[in-house]
TIKEDREN-86920 format. One record per residue (C-alpha): residue number from 1; chain; x, y, z. Coordinates in steps of 0.05 Angstrom, whole numbers, plus 5000, padded with zeros to 4 digits. Layout:
> num, chaine, X, Y, Z
> NUM, A, X, Y, Z
...
This chain:
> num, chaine, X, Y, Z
> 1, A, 3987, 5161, 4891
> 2, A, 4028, 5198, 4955
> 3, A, 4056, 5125, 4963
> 4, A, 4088, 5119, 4895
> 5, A, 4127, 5185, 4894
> 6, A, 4206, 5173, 4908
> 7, A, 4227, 5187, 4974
> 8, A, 4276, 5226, 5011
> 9, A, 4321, 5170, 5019
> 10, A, 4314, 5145, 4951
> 11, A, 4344, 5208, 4924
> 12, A, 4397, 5220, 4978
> 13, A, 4420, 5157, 4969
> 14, A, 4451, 5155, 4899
> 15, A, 4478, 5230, 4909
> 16, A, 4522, 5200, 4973
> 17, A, 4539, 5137, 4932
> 18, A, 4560, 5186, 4875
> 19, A, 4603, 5220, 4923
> 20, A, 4643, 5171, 4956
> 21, A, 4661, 5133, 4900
> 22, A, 4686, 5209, 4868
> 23, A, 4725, 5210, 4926
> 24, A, 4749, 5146, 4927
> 25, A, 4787, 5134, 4866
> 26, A, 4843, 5174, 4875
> 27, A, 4868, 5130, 4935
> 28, A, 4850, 5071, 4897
> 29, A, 4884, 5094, 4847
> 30, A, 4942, 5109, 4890
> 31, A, 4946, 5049, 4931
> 32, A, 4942, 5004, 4864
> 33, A, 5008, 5047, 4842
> 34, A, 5046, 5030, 4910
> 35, A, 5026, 4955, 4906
> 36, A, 4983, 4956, 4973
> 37, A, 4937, 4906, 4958
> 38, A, 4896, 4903, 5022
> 39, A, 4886, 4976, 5020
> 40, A, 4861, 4972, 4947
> 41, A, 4810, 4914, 4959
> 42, A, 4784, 4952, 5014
> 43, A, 4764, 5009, 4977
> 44, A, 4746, 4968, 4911
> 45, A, 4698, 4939, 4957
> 46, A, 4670, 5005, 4981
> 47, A, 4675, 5029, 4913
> 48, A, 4636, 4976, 4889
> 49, A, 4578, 4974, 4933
> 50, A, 4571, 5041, 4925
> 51, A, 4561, 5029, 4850
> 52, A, 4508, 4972, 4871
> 53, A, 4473, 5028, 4914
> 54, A, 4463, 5078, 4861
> 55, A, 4442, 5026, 4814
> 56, A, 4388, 4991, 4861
> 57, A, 4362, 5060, 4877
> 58, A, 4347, 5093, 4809
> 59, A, 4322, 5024, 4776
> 60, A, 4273, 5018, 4844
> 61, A, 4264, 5078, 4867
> 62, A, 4190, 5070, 4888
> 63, A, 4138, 5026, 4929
> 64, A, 4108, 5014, 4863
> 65, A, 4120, 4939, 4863
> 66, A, 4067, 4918, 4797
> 67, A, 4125, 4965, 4750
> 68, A, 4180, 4944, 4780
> 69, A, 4229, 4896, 4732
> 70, A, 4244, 4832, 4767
> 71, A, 4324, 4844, 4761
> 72, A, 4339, 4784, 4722
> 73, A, 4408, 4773, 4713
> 74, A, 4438, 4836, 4750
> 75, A, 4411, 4810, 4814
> 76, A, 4445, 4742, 4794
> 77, A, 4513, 4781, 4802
> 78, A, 4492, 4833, 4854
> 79, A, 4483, 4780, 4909
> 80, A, 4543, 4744, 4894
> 81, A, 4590, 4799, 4907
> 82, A, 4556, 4827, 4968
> 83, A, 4564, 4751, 4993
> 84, A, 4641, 4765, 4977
> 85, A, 4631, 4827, 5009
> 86, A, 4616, 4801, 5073
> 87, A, 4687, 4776, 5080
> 88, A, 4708, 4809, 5039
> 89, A, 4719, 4876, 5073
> 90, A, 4734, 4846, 5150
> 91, A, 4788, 4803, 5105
> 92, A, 4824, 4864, 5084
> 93, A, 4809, 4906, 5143
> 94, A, 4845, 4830, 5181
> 95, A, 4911, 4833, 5125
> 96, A, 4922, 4905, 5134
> 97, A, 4930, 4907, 5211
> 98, A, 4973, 4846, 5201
> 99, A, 5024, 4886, 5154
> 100, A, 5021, 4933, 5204
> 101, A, 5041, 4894, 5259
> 102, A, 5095, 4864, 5221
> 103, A, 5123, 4926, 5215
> 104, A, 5130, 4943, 5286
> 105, A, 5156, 4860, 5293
> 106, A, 5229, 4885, 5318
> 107, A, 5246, 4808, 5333
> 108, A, 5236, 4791, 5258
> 109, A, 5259, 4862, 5228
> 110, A, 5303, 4854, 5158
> 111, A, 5329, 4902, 5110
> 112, A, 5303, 4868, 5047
> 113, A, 5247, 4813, 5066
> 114, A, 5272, 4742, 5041
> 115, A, 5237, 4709, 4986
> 116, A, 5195, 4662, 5036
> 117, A, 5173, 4715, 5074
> 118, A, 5149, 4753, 5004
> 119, A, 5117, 4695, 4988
> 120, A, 5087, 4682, 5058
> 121, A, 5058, 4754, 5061
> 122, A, 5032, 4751, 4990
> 123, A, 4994, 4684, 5006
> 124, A, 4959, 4711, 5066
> 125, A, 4933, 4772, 5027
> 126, A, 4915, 4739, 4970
> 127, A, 4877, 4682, 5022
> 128, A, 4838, 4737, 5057
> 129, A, 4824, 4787, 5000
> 130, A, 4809, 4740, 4946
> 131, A, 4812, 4663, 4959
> 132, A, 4761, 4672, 5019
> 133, A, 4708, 4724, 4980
> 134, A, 4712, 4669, 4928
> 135, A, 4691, 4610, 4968
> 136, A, 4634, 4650, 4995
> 137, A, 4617, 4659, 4924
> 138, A, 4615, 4591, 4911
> 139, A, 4580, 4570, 4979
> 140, A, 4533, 4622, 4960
> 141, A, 4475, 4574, 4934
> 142, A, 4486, 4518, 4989
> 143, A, 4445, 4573, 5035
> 144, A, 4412, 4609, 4984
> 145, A, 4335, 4599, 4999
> 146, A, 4320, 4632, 4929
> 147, A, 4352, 4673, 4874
> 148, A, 4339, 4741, 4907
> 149, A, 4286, 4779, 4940
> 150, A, 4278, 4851, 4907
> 151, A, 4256, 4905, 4962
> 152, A, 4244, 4992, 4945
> 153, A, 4310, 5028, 4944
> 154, A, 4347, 4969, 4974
> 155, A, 4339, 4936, 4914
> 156, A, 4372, 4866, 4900
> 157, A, 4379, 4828, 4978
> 158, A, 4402, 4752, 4996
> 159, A, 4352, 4701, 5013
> 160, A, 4382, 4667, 5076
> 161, A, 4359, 4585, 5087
> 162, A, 4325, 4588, 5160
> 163, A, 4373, 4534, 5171
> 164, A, 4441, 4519, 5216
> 165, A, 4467, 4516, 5141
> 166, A, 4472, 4595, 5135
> 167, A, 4492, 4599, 5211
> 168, A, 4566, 4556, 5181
> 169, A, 4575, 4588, 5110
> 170, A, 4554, 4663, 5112
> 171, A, 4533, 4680, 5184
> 172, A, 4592, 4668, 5231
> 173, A, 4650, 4675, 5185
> 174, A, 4646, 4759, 5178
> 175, A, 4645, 4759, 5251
> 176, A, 4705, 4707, 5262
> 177, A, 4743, 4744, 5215
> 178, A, 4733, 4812, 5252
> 179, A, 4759, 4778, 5311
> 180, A, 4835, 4765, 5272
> 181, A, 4829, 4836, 5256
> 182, A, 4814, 4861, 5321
> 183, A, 4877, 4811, 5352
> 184, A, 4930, 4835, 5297
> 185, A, 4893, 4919, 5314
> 186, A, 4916, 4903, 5381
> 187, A, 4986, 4876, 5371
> 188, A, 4995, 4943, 5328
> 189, A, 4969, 4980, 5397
> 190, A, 5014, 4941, 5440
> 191, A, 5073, 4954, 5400
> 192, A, 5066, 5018, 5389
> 193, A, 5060, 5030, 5456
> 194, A, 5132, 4987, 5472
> 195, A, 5160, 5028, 5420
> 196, A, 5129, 5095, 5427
> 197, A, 5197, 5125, 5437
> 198, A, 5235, 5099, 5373
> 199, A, 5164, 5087, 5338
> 200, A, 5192, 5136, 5277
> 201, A, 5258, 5106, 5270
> 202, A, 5232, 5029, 5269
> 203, A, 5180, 5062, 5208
> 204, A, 5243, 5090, 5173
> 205, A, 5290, 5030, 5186
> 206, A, 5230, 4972, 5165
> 207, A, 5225, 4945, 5099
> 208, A, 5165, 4980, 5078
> 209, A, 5154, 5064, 5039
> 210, A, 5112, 5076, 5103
> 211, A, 5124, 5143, 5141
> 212, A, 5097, 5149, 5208
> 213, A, 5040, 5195, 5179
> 214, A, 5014, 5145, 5126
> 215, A, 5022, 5086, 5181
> 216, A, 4980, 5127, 5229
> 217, A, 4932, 5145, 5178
> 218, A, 4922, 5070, 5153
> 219, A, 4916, 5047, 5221
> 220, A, 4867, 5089, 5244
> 221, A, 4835, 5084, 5173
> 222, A, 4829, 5016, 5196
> 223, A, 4817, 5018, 5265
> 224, A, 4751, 5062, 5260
> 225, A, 4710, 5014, 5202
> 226, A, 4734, 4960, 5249
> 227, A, 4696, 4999, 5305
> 228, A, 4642, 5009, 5263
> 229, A, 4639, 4930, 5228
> 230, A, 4655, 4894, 5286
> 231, A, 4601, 4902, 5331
> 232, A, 4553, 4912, 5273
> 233, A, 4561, 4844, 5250
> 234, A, 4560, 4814, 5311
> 235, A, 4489, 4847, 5314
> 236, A, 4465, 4817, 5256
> 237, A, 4488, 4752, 5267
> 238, A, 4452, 4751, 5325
> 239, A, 4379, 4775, 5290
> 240, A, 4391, 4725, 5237
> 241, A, 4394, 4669, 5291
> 242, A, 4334, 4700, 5321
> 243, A, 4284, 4712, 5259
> 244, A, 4304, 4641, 5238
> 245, A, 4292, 4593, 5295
> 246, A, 4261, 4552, 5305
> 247, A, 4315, 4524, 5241
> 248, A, 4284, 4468, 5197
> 249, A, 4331, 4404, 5176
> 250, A, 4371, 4419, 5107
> 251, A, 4345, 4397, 5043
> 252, A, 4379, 4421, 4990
> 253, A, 4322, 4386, 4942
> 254, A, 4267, 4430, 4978
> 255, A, 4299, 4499, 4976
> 256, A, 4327, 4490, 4898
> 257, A, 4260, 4459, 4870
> 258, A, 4232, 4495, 4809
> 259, A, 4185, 4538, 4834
> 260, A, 4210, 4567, 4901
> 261, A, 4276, 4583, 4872
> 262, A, 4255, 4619, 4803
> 263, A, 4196, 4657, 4854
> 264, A, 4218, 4725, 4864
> 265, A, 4190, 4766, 4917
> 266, A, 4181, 4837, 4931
> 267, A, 4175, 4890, 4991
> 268, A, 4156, 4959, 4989
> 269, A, 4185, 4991, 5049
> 270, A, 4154, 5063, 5043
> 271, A, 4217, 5102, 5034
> 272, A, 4268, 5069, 5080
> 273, A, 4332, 5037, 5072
> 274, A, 4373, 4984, 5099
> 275, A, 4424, 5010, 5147
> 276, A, 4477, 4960, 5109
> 277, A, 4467, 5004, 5049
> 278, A, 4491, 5062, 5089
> 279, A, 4553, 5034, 5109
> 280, A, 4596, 5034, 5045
> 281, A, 4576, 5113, 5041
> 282, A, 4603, 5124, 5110
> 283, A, 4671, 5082, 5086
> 284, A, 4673, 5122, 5026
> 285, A, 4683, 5192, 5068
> 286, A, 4720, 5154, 5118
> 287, A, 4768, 5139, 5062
> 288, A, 4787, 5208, 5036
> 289, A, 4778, 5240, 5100
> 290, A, 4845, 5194, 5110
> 291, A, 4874, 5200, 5042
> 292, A, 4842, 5252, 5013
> 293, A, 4894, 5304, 5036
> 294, A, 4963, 5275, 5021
> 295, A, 5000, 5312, 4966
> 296, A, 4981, 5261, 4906
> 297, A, 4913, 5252, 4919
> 298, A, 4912, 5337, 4914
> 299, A, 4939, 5341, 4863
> 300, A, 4901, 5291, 4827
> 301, A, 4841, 5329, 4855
> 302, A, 4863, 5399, 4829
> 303, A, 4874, 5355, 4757
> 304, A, 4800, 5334, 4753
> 305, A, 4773, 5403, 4777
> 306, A, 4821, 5440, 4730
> 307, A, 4793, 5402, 4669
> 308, A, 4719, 5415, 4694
> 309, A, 4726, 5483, 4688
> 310, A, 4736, 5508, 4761
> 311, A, 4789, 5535, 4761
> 312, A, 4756, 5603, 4739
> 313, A, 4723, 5601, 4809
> 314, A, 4779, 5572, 4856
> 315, A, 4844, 5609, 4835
> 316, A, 4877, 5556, 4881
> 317, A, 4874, 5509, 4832
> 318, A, 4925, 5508, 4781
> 319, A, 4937, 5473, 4713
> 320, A, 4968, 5405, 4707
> 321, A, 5023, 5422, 4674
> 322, A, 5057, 5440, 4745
> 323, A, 5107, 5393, 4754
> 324, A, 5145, 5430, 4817
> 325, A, 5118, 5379, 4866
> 326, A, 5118, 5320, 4830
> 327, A, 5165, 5269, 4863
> 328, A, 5220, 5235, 4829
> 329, A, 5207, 5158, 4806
> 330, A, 5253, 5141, 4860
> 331, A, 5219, 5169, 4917
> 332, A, 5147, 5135, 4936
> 333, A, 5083, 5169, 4930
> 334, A, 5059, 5207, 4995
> 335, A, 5004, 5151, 4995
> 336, A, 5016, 5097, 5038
> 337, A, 5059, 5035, 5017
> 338, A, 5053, 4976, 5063
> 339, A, 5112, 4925, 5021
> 340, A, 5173, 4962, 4995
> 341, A, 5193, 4942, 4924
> 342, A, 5269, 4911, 4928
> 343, A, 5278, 4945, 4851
> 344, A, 5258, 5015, 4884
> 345, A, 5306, 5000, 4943
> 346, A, 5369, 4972, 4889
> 347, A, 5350, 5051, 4850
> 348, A, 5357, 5086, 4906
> 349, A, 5421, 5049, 4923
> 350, A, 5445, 5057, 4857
> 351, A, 5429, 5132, 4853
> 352, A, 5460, 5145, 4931
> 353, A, 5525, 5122, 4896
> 354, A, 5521, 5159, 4839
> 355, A, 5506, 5220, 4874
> 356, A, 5559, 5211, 4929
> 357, A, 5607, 5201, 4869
> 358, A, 5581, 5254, 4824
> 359, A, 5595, 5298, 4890
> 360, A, 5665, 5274, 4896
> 361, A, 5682, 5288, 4818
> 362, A, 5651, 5364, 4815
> 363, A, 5686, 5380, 4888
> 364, A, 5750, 5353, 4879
> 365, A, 5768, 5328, 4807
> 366, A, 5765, 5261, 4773
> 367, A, 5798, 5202, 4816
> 368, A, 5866, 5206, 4775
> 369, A, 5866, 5277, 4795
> 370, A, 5874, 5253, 4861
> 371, A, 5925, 5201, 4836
> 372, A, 5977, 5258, 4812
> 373, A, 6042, 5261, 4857
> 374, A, 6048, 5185, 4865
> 375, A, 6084, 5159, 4802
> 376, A, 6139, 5134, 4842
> 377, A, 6091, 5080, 4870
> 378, A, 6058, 5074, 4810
> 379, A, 6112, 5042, 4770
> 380, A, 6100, 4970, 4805
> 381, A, 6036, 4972, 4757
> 382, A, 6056, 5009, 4700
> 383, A, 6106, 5050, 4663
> 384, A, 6103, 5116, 4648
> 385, A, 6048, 5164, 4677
> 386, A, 5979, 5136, 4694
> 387, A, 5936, 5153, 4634
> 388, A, 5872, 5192, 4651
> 389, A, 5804, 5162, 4651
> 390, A, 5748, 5206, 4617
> 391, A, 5692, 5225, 4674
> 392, A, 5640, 5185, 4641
> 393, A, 5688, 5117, 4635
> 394, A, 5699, 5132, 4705
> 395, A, 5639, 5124, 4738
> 396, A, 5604, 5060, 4711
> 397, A, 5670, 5028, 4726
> 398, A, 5679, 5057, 4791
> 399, A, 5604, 5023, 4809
> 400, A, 5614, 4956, 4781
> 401, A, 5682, 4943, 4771
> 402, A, 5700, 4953, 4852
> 403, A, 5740, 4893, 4849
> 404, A, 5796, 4917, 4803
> 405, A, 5786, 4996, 4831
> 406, A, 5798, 4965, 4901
> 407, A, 5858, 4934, 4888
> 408, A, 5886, 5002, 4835
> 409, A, 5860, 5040, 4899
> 410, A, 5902, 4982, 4949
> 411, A, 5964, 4995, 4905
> 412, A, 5971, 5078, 4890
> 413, A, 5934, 5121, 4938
> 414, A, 5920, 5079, 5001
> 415, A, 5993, 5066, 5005
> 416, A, 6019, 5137, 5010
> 417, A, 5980, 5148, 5081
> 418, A, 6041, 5160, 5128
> 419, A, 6023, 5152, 5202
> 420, A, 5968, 5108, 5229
> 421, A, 5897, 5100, 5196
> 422, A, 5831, 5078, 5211
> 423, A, 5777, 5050, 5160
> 424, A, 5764, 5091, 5098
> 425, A, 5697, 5079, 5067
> 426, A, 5684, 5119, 5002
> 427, A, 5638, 5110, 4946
> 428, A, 5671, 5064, 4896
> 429, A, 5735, 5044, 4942
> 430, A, 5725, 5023, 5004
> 431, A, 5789, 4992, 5037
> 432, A, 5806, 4974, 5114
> 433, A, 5884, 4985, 5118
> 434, A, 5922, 4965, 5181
> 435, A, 5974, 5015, 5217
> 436, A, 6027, 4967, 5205
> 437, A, 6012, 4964, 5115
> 438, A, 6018, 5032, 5116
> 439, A, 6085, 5060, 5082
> 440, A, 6113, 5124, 5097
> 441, A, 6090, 5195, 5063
> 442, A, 6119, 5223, 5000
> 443, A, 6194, 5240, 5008
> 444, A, 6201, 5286, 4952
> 445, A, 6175, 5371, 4967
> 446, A, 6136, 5378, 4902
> 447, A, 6090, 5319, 4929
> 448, A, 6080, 5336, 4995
> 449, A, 6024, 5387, 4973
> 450, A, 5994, 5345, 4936
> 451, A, 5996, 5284, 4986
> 452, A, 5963, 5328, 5037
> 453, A, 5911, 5350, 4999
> 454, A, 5900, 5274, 4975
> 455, A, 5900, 5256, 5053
> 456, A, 5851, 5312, 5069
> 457, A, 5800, 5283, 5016
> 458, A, 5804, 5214, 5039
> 459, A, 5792, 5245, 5105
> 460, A, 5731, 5279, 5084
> 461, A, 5698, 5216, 5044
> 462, A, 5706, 5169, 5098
> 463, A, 5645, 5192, 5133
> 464, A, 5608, 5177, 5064
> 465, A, 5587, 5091, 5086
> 466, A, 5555, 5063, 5025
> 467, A, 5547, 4991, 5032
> 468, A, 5560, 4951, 4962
């Protein structure tokens, strides 16, 4: 009866599985919010068979094969996405070192990335990370010798054909797809390396939210489970060739006939595990060890453990009403963001001009304050005294009517520069006046104050460079 008592392994098994994928979410969670969609298929992946780890374990937790259920059905699914899986991961782990390497791509380096590159980027993530797990879905039962085979802890496991058939769909592609991984892991070395001194300011300048933290801690996120995958599956791929030769010729009549294909066959393994089933555990911890510790995933951590109560033990943790660190919708999460959003960069844009103009209002007045002292060049646009502009009709109009401000600007104030002068940028008038457009300075006493204080804010808000 010693045999049929659960095992060590059975029970630590479930407990790690537990605990990655607790650990886990919140960088899922925060990846999915910043768009990074080879990041978030990595961890769904972990995530995932983690969940197929503490299933297997508590429905088979013993040698006992004569009670064991025959899996029916959630086998069926099981196998299918740990087929995915295979790719799966090394095709995320292959898209990720790729954005990464982009980033550093000086040569090809834009502001906003055109719509063809979007697109191009998009269709090699969504090729690696989805299209490819799903044609080793669908390949799946080309190779599949039978349904399942149902071993003690393990639980649900692929039958391979002993045939050069599972060498071409399932065994060499993981492997092959490692490879592009490791050849994009060391372009990101090599560059970072050519760039080592201006490494920061290419980060800051590219077209992505990264920071050089969250681009070192993605890399090297990435870089260890690539350490870790690579020459694992090269390992198995080589003991699958071995334990199958001599290989038999196909038949896909022989290994889908009625009876081999519905038999389902089981293996007590007295207590041990597969080392595969260890691996998404280790990714899991590898993953918040990473992650875990950037200001979001914190405070989504404090969150949970507040509402469980332990806060009455930690006094570090506080409620979740604190909003003092939460950062403004404008500003990206401290996770990592591999593709910047062009919306987030047009609002932050929009709110740089804003601000800079806001600035310019509460220092110095509205712009017509400016404006007084100059109604002697002001009568070639209107009669009369300039009528003022309320500070909210200003501002709107001073964003996106720059047009007609320009050319107000061109006529009134620009003109009463005396002396040579050099660009002026500004917020909402920009204007590049020659030496030789420039009239001469007020005539009259009374303006002369005002003129030079008028001059002296120009001055000022001509290191302000917005570019509309």
């Amino acid at each position: 009866m010693d045999t049929y008592h659960r095992r060590p392994q059975a029970v630590v098994l479930p407990i790690l599985s537990s605990l990655s994928i607790a650990l886990a979410i919140p960088p899922l969670i925060l990846h999915g919010k910043n768009r990074n969609f080879p990041a978030t298929t990595l961890i769904f992946w972990s995530i995932l068979l983690n969940l197929f780890n503490i299933i297997n374990s508590l429905i088979w937790p013993t040698d006992d094969v004569k009670s064991w259920w025959d899996g029916a059905g959630l086998c069926d699914i099981e196998v299918k996405f740990m087929a995915a899986g295979y790719v799966g991961i090394p095709g995320s782990l292959a898209c990720i070192f790729r954005s990464l390497a982009i980033v550093l791509d000086t040569d090809r380096a834009t502001l906003v990335p055109s719509k063809g590159q979007r697109w191009r980027n998009q269709f090699v993530e969504i090729l690696f990370c989805v299209a490819v797990p799903a044609i080793a879905m669908i390949t799946h039962i080309i190779w599949q010798r039978s349904r399942y085979l149902l071993f003690a802890i393990s639980g649900c496991v692929n039958n391979f054909d002993e045939s050069w058939v599972s060498l071409v769909f399932a065994w060499i592609w993981p492997p092959i797809i490692c490879l592009i991984a490791a050849y994009y892991c060391c372009l990101v070395l090599i560059r970072v390396h050519k760039y080592r001194s201006d490494f920061a300011n290419i980060i800051r300048a590219s077209s992505s939210n990264l920071s050089k933290s969250r681009f070192l801690r993605l890399f090297f996120l990435a870089l260890s489970m690539l350490i870790c995958i690579l020459p694992l599956q090269g390992y198995v791929v080589y003991n699958d060739i071995r334990l199958s030769l001599p290989w038999h010729s196909y038949s896909w009549s022989e290994i889908h006939n009625e009876g081999a294909w519905h038999t389902i066959v089981k293996y007590p393994i007295d207590g041990t595990v597969f080392f595969d089933r260890w691996t998404p555990v280790a990714s899991g911890f590898m993953i918040f060890i990473f992650f875990g510790f950037g200001r979001d995933a914190t405070r989504m951590y404090r969150t949970v453990f507040w509402y469980l109560g332990l806060s009455y033990c930690f006094s570090s943790i506080e409620p979740p009403t604190d909003t003092n660190n939460t950062p403004s919708p404008g500003h990206a999460s401290t996770a990592t963001t591999l593709v910047g959003s062009i919306g987030s960069r047009a609002r932050s844009l929009f709110s740089r001009q804003k601000e800079s103009v806001a600035t310019f209002i509460s220092t110095h007045g509205t712009y017509n304050d400016l404006e007084k002292g100059t109604s002697s060049h002001l009568s070639r646009h209107s009669s009369g005294k300039l009528t003022k502009k309320s500070r909210w009709s200003s501002l709107p109009w001073s964003l996106f009517n720059r047009r007609q401000t320009r050319q107000d600007i061109d006529g009134t104030l620009l003109t009463d520069l005396a002396g040579p002068s050099q660009t002026v940028c500004t917020n909402a008038w920009a204007s590049r006046r020659d030496s030789r457009e420039v009239s001469s300075g007020p005539t009259s006493p009374e303006l002369d104050k005002d003129f030079i204080h008028v001059r002296q804010v120009i001055s000022q808000q001509s290191e302000v460079r917005v570019q509309v």
